[in-house]
N, CA and C atoms of all chains as a GROMACS GRO file, in nm:
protein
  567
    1UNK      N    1  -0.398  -1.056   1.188
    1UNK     CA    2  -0.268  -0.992   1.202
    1UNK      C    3  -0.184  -1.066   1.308
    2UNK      N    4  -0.067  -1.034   1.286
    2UNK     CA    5   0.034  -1.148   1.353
    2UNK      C    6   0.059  -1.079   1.480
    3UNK      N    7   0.054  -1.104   1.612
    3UNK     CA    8   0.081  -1.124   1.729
    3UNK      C    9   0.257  -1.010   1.761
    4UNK      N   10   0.335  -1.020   1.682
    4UNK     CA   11   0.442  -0.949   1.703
    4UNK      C   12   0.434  -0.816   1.618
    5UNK      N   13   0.330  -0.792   1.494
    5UNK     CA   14   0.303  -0.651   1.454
    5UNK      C   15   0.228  -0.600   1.519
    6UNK      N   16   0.116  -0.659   1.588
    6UNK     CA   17   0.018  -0.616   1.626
    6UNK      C   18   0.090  -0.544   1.807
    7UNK      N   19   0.171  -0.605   1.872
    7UNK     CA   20   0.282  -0.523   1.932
    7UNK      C   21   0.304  -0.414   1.918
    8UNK      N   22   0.399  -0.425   1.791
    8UNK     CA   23   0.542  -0.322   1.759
    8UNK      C   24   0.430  -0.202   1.758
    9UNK      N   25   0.258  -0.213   1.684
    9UNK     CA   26   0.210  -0.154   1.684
    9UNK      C   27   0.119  -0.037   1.813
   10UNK      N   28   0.139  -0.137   1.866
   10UNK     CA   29   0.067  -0.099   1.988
   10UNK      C   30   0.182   0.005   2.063
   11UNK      N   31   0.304  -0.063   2.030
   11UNK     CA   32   0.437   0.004   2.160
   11UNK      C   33   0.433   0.157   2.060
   12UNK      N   34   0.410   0.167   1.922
   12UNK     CA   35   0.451   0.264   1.859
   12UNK      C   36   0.353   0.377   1.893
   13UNK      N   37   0.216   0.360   1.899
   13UNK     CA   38   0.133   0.443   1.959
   13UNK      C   39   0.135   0.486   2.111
   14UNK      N   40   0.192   0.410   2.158
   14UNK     CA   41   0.217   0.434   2.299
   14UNK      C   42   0.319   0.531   2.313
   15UNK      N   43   0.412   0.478   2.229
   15UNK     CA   44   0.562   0.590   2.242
   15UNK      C   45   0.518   0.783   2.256
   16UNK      N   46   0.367   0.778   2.212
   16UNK     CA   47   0.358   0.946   2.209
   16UNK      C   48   0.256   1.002   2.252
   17UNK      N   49   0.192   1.076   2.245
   17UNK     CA   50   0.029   1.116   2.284
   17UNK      C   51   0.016   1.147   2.162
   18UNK      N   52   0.057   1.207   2.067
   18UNK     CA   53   0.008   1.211   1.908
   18UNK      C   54   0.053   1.141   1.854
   19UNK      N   55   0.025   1.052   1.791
   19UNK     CA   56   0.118   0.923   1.699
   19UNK      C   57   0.089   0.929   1.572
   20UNK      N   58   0.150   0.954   1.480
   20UNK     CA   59   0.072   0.962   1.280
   20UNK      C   60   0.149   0.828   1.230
   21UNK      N   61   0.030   0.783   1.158
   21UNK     CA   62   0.128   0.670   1.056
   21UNK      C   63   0.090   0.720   0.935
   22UNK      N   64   0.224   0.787   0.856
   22UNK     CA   65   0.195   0.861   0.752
   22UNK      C   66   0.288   0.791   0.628
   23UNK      N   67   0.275   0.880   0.522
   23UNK     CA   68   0.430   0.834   0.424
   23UNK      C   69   0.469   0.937   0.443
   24UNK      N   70   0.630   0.890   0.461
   24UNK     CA   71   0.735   0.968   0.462
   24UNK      C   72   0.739   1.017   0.621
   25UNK      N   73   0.802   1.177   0.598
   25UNK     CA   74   0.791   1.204   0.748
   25UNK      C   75   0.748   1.384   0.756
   26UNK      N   76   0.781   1.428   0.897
   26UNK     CA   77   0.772   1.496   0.903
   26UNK      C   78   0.819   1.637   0.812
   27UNK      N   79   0.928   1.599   0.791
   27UNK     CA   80   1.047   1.688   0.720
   27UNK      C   81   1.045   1.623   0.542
   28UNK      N   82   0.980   1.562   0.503
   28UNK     CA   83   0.944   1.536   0.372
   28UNK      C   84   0.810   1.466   0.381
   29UNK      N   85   0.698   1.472   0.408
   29UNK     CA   86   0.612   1.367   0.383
   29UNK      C   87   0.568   1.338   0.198
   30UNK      N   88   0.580   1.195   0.194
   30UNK     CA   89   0.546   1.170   0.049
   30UNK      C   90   0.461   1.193  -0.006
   31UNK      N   91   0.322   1.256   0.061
   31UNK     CA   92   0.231   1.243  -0.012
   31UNK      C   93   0.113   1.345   0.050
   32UNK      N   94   0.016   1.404  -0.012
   32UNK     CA   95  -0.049   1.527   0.043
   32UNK      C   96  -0.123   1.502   0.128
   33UNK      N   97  -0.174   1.392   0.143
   33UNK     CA   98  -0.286   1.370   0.252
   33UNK      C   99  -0.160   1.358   0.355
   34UNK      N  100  -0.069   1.282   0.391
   34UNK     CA  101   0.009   1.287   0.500
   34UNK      C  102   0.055   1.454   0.535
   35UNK      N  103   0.099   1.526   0.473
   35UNK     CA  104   0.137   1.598   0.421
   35UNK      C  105   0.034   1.750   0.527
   36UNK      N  106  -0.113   1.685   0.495
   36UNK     CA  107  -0.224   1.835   0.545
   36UNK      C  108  -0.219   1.728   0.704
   37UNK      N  109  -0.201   1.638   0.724
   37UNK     CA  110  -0.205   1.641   0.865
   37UNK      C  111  -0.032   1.690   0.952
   38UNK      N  112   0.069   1.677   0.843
   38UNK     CA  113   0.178   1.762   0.970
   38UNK      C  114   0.140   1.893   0.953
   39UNK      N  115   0.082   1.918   0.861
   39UNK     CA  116   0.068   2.134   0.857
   39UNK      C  117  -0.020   2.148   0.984
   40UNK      N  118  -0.095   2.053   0.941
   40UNK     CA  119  -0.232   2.096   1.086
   40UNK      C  120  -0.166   2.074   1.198
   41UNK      N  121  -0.076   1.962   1.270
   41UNK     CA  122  -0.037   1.997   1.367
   41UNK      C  123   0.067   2.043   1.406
   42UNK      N  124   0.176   2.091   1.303
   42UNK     CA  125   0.231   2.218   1.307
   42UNK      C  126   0.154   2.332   1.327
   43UNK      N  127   0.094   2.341   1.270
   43UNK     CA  128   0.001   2.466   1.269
   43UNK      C  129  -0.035   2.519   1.432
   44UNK      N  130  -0.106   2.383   1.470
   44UNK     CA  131  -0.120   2.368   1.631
   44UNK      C  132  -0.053   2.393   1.738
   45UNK      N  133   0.074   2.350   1.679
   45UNK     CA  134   0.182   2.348   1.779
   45UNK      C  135   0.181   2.265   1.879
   46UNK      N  136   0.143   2.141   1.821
   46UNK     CA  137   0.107   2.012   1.879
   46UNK      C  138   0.238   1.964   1.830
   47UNK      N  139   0.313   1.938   1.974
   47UNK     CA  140   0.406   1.739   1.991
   47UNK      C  141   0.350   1.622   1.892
   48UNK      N  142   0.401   1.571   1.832
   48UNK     CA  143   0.388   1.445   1.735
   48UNK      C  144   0.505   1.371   1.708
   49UNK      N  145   0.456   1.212   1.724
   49UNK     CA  146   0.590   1.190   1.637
   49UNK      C  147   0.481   1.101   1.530
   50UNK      N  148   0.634   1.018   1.494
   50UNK     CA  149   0.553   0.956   1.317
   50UNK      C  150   0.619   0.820   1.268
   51UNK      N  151   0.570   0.760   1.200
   51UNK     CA  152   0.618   0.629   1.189
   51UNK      C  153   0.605   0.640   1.003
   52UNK      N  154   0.732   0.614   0.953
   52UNK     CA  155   0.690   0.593   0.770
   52UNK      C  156   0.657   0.468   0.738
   53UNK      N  157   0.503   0.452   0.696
   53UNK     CA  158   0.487   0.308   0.672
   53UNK      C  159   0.513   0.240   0.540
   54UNK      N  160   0.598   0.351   0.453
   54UNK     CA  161   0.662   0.317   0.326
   54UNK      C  162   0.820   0.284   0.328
   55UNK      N  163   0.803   0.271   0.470
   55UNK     CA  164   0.967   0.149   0.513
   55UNK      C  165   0.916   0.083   0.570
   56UNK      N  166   0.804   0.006   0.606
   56UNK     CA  167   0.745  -0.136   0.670
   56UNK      C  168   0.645  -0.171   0.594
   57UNK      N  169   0.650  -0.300   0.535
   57UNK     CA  170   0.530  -0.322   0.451
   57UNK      C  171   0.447  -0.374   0.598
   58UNK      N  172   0.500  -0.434   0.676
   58UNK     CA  173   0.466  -0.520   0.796
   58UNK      C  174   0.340  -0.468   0.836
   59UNK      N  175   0.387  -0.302   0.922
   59UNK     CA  176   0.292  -0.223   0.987
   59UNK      C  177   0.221  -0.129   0.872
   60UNK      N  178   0.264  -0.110   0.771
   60UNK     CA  179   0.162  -0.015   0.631
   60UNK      C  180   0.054  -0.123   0.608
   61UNK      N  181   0.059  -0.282   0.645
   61UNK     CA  182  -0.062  -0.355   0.602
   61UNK      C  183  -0.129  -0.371   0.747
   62UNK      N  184  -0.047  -0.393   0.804
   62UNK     CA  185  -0.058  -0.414   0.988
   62UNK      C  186  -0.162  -0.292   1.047
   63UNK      N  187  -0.161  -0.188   1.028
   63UNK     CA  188  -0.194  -0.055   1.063
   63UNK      C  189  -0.353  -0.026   1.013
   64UNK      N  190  -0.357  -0.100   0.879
   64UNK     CA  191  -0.500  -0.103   0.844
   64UNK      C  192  -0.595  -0.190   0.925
   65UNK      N  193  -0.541  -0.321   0.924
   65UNK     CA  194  -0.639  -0.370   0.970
   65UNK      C  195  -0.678  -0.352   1.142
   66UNK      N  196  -0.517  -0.325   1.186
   66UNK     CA  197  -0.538  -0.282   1.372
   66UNK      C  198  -0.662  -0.200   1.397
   67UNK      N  199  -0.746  -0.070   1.258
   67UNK     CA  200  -0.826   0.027   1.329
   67UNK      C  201  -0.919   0.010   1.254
   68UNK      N  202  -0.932  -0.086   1.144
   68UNK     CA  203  -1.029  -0.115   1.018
   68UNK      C  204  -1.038  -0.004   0.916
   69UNK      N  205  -0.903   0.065   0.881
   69UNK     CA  206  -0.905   0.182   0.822
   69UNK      C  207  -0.834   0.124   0.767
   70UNK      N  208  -0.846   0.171   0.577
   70UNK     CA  209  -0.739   0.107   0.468
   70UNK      C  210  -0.672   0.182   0.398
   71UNK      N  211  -0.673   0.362   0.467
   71UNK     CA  212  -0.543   0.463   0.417
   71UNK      C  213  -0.482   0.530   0.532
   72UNK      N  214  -0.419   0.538   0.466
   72UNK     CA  215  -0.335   0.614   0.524
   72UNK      C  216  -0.295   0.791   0.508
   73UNK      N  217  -0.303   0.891   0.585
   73UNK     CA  218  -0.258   0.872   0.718
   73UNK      C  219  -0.336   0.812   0.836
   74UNK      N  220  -0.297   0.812   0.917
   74UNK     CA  221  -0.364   0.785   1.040
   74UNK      C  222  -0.278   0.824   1.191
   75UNK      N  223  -0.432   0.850   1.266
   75UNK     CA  224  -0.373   0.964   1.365
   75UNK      C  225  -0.453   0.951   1.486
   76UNK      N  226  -0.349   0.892   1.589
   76UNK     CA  227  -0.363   0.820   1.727
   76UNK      C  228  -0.330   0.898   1.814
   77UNK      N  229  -0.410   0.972   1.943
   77UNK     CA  230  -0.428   1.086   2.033
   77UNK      C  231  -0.459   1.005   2.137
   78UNK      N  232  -0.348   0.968   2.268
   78UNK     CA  233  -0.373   0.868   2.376
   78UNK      C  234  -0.396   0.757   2.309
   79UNK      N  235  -0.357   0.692   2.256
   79UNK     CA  236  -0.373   0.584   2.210
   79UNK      C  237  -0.525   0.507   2.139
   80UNK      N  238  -0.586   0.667   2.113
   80UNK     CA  239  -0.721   0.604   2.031
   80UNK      C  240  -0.702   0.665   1.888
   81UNK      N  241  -0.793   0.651   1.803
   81UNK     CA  242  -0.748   0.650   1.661
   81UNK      C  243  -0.858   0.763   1.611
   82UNK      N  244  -0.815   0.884   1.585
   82UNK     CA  245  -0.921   0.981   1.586
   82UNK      C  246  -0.923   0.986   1.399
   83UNK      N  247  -0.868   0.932   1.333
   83UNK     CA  248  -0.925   0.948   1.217
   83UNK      C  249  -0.812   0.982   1.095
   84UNK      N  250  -0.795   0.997   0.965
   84UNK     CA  251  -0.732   1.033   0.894
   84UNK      C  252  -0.730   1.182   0.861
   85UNK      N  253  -0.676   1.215   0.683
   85UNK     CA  254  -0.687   1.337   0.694
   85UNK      C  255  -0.812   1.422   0.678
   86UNK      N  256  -0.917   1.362   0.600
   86UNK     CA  257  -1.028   1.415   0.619
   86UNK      C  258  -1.078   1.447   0.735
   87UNK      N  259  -1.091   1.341   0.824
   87UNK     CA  260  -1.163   1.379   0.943
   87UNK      C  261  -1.062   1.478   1.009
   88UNK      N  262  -0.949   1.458   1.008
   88UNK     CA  263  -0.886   1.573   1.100
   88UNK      C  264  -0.910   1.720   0.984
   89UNK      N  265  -0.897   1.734   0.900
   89UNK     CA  266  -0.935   1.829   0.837
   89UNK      C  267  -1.077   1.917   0.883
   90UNK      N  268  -1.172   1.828   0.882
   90UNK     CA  269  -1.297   1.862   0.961
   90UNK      C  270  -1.288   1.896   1.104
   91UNK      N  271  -1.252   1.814   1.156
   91UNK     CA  272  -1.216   1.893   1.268
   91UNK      C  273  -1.142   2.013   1.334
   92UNK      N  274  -1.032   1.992   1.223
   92UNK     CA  275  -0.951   2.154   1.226
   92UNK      C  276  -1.034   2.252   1.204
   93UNK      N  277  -1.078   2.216   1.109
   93UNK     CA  278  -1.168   2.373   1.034
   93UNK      C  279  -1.319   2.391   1.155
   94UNK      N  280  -1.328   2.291   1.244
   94UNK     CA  281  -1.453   2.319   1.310
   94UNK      C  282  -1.414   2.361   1.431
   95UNK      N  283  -1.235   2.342   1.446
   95UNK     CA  284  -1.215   2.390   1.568
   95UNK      C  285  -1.189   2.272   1.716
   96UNK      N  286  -1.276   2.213   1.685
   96UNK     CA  287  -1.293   2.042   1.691
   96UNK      C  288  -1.177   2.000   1.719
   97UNK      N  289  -1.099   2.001   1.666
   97UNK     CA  290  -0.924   1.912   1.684
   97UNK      C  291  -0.844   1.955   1.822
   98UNK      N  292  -0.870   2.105   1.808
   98UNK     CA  293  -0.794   2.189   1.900
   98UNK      C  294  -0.825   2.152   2.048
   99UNK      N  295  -0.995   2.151   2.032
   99UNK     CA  296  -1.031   2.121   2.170
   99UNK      C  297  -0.966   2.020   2.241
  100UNK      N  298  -0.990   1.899   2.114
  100UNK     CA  299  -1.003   1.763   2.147
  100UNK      C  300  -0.855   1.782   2.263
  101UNK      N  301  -0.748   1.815   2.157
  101UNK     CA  302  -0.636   1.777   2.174
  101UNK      C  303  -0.572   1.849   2.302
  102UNK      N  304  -0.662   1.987   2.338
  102UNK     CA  305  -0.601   2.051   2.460
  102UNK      C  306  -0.631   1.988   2.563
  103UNK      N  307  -0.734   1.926   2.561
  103UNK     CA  308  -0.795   1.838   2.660
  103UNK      C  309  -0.733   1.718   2.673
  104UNK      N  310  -0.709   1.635   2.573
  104UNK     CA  311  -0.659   1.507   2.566
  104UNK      C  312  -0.507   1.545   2.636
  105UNK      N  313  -0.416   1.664   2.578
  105UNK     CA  314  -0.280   1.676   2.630
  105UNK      C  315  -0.246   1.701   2.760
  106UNK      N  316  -0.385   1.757   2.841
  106UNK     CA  317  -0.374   1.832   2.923
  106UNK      C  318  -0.381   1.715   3.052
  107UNK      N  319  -0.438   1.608   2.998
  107UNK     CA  320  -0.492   1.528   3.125
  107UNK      C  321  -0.398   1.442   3.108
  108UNK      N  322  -0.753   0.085  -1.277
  108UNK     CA  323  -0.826   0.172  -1.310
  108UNK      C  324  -0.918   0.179  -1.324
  109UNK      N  325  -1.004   0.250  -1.206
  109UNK     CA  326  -1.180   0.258  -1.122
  109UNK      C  327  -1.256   0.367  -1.222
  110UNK      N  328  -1.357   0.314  -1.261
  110UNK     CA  329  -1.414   0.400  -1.356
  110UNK      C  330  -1.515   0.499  -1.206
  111UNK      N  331  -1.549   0.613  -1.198
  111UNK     CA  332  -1.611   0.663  -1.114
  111UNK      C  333  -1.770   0.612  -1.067
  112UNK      N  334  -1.790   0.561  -1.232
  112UNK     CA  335  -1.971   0.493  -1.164
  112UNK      C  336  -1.953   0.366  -1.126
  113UNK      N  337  -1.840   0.307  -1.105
  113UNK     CA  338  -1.839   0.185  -1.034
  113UNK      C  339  -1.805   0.222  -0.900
  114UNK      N  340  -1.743   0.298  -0.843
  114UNK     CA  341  -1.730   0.391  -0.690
  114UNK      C  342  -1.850   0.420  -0.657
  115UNK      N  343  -1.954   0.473  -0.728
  115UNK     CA  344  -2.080   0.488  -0.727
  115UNK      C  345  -2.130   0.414  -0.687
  116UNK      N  346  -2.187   0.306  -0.774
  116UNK     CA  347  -2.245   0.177  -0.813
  116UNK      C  348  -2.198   0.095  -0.660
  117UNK      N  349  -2.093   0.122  -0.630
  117UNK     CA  350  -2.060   0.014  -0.527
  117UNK      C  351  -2.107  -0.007  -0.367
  118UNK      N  352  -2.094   0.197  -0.379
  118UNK     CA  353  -2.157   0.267  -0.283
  118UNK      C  354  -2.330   0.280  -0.274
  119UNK      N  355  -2.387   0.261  -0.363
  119UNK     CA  356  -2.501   0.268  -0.352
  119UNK      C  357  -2.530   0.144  -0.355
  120UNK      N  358  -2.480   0.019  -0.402
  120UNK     CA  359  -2.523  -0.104  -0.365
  120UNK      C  360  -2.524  -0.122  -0.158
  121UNK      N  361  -2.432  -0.080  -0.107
  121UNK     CA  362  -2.377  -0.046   0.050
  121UNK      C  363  -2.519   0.018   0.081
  122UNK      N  364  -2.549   0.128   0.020
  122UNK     CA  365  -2.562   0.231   0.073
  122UNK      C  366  -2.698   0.272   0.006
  123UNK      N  367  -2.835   0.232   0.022
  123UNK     CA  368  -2.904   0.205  -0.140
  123UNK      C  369  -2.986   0.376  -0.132
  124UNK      N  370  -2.995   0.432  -0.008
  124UNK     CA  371  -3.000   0.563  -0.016
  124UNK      C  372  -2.980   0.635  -0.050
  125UNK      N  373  -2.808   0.625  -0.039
  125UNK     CA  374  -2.732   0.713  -0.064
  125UNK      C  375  -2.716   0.834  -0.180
  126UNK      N  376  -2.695   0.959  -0.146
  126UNK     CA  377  -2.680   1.071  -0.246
  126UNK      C  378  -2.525   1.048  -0.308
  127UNK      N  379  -2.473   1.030  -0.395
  127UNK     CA  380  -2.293   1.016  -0.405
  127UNK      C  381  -2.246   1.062  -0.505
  128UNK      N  382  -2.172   1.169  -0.508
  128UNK     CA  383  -2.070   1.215  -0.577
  128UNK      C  384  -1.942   1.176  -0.621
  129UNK      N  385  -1.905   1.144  -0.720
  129UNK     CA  386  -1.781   1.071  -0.715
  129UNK      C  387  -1.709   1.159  -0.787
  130UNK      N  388  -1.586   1.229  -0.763
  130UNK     CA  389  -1.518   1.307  -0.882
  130UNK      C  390  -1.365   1.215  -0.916
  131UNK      N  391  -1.337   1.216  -1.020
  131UNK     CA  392  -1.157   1.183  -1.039
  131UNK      C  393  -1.064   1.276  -1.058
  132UNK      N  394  -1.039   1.281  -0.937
  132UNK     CA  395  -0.948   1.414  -0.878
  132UNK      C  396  -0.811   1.431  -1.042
  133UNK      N  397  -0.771   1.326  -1.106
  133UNK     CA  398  -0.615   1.331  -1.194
  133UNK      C  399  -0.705   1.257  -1.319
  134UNK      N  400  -0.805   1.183  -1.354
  134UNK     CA  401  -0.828   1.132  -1.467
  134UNK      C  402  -0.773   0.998  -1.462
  135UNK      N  403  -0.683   0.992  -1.380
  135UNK     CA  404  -0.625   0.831  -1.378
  135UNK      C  405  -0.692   0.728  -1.310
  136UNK      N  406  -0.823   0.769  -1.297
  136UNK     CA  407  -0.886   0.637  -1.196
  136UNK      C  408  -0.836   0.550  -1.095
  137UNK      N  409  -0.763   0.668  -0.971
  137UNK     CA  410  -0.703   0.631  -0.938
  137UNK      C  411  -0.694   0.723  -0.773
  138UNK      N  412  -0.711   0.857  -0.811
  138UNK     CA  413  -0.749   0.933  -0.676
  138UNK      C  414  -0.897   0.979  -0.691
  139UNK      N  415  -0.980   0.961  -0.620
  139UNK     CA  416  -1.100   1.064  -0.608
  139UNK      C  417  -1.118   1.115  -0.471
  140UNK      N  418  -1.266   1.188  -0.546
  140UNK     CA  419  -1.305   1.274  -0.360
  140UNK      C  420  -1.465   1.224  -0.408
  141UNK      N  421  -1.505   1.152  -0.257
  141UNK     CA  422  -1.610   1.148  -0.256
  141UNK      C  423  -1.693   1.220  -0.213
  142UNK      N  424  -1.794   1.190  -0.180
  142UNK     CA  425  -1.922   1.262  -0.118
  142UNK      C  426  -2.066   1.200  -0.083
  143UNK      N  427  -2.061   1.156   0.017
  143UNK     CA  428  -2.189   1.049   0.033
  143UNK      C  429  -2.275   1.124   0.143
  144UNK      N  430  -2.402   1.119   0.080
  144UNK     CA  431  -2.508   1.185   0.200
  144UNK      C  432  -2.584   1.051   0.200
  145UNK      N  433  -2.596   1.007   0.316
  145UNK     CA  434  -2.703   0.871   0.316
  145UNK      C  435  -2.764   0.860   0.466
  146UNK      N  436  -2.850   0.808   0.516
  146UNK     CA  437  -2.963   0.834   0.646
  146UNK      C  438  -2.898   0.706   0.713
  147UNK      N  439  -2.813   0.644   0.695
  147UNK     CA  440  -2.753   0.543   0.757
  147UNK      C  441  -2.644   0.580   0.860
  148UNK      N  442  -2.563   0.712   0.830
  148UNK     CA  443  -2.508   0.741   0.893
  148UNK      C  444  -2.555   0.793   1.041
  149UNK      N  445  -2.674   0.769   1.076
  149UNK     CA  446  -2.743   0.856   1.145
  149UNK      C  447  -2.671   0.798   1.297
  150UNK      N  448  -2.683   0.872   1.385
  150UNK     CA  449  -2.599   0.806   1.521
  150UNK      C  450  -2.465   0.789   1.523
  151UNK      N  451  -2.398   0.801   1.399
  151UNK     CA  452  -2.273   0.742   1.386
  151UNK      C  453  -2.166   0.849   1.382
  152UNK      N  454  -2.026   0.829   1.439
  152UNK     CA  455  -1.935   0.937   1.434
  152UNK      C  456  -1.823   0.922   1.271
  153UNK      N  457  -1.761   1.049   1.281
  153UNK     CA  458  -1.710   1.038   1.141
  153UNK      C  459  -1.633   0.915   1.119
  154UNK      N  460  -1.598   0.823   1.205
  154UNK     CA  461  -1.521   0.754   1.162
  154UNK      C  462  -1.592   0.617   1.144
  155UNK      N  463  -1.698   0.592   1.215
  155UNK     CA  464  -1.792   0.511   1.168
  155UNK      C  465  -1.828   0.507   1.054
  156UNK      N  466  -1.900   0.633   1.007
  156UNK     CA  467  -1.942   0.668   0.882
  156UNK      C  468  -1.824   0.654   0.783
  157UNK      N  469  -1.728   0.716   0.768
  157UNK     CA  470  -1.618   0.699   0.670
  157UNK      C  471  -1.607   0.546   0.662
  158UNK      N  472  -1.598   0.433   0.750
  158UNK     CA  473  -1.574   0.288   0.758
  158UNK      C  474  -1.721   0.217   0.660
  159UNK      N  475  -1.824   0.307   0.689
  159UNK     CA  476  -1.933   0.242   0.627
  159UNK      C  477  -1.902   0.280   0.458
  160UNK      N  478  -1.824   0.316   0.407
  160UNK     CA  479  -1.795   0.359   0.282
  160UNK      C  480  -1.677   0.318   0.223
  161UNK      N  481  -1.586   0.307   0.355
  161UNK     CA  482  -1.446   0.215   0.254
  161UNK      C  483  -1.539   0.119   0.270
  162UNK      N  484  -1.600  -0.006   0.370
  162UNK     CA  485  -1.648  -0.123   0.356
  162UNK      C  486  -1.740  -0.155   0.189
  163UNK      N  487  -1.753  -0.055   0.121
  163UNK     CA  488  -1.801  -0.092   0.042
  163UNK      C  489  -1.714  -0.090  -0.075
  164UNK      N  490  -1.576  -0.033  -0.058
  164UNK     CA  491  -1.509  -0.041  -0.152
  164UNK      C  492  -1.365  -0.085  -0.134
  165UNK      N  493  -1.414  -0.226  -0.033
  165UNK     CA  494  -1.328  -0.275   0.060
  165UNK      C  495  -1.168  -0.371  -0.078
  166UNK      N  496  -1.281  -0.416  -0.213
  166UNK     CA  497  -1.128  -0.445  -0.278
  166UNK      C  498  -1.068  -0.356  -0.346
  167UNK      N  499  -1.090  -0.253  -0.386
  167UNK     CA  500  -1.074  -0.121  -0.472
  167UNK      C  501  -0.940  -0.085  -0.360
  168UNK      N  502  -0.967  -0.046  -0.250
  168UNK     CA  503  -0.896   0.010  -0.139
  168UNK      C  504  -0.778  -0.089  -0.109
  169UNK      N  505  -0.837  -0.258  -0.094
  169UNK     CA  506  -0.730  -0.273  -0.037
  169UNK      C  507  -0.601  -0.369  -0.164
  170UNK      N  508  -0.677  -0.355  -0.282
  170UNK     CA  509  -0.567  -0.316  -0.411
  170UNK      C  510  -0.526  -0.239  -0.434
  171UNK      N  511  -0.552  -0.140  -0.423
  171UNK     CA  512  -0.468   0.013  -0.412
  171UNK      C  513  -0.542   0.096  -0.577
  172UNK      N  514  -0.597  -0.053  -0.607
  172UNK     CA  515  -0.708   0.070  -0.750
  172UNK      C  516  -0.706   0.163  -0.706
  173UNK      N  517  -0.790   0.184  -0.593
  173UNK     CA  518  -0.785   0.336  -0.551
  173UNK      C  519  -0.679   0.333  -0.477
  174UNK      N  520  -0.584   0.450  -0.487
  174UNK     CA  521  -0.516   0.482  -0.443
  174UNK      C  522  -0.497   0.592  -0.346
  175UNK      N  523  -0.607   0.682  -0.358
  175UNK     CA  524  -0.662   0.805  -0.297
  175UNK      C  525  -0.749   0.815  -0.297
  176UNK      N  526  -0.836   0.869  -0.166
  176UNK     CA  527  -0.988   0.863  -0.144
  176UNK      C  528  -1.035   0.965  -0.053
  177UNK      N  529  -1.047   1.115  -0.086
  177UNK     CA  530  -1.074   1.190  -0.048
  177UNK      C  531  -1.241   1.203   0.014
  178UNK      N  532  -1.287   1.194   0.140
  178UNK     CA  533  -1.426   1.131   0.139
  178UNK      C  534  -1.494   1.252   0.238
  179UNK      N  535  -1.614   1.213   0.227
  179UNK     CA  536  -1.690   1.340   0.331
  179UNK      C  537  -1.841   1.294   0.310
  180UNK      N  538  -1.876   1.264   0.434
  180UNK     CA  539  -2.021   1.197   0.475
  180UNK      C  540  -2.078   1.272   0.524
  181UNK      N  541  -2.238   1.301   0.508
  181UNK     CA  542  -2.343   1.403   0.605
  181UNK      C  543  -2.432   1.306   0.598
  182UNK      N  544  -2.548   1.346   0.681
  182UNK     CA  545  -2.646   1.315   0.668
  182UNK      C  546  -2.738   1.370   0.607
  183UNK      N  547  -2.888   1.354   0.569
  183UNK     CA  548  -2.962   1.437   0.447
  183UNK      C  549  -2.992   1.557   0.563
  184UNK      N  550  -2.990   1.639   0.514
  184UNK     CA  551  -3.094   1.793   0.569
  184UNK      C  552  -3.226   1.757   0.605
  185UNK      N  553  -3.313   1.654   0.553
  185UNK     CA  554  -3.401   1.655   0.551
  185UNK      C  555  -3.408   1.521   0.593
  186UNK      N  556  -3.552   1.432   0.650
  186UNK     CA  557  -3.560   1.323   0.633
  186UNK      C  558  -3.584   1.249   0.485
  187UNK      N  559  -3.563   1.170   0.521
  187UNK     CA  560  -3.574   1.129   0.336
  187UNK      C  561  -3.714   1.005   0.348
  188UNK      N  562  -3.748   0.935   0.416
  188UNK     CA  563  -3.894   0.926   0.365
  188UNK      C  564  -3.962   0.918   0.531
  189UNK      N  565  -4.004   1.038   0.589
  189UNK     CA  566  -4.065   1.047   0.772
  189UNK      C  567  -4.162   0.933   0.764
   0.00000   0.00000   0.00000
């Protein structure tokens, strides 16, 4: 990966303590898996922002290989990469997410 | 368009343990949900484990054949040979 995505990428996760790289966005996401991770952290009432990687081919190819993950969504808490929608799904339902994230927000 | 026993097939070549379910979520060979129970995952966190399973269906994924990949890894209940 090229040296100036691998950046933009890095500054974009930084920009938040929850970071999603989803399709679409918050207020339309394109697609259902993006889609069960804003409910969940709506649901939460978790701060997020979001990046549509179906307006950058750059960072939608860039984004895979930065975490060795090849879908999308994906979902960055302090700047580590806790997983897509499955795993956050699992974790929601185990309760798991909530912790993580009160803790992670809190510090 | 991924026929499901080649998702299989691909995963159990990875994975030669492995228990795997493959369903096609639309018929279009194109979204599924998996399901892999395999003793490899052992030590490993979900996202390890989920990586040990795209890696095996590393051109499917990153052609977009698959296009959706609904996935979910355990380990066996049991040991599988103590």
């Amino acid at each position: 990966m090229e040296d100036h995505v691998k950046q933009r990428i890095e500054a974009l996760i930084a920009s938040s303590p929850v970071f999603v790289f989803m399709k679409g966005n918050k207020l339309m996401p394109q697609c259902g898996f993006s889609n069960n991770i804003v409910q969940i952290l709506h649901s939460l009432g978790v701060p997020f922002e979001t990046f549509d990687v179906l307006s950058d081919g750059e960072i939608r190819q860039g984004i895979k290989d930065y975490s060795d993950w090849p879908t999308i969504p994906q979902v960055y808490v302090k700047g580590e990469f806790i997983g897509g929608s499955d795993i956050l799904i699992e974790m929601y339902n185990s309760g798991e997410l909530r912790e993580n994230l009160t803790v992670a927000l809190a510090s | 368009m991924v026929h499901p026993d080649q998702v299989k097939d691909a995963i159990r070549h990875a994975l030669p343990d492995a228990a795997v379910e493959v369903e096609d979520l639309t018929g279009g060979g194109d979204h599924f949900q998996v399901k892999v129970v395999s003793g490899a995952f052992a030590g490993l966190n979900r996202i390890r484990q989920h990586q040990l399973v795209f890696n095996a269906l590393k051109g499917e994924l990153a052609s977009e054949a698959i296009h959706a990949l609904a996935l979910h890894t355990s380990l066996p209940s049991t040991p599988l040979n103590p």
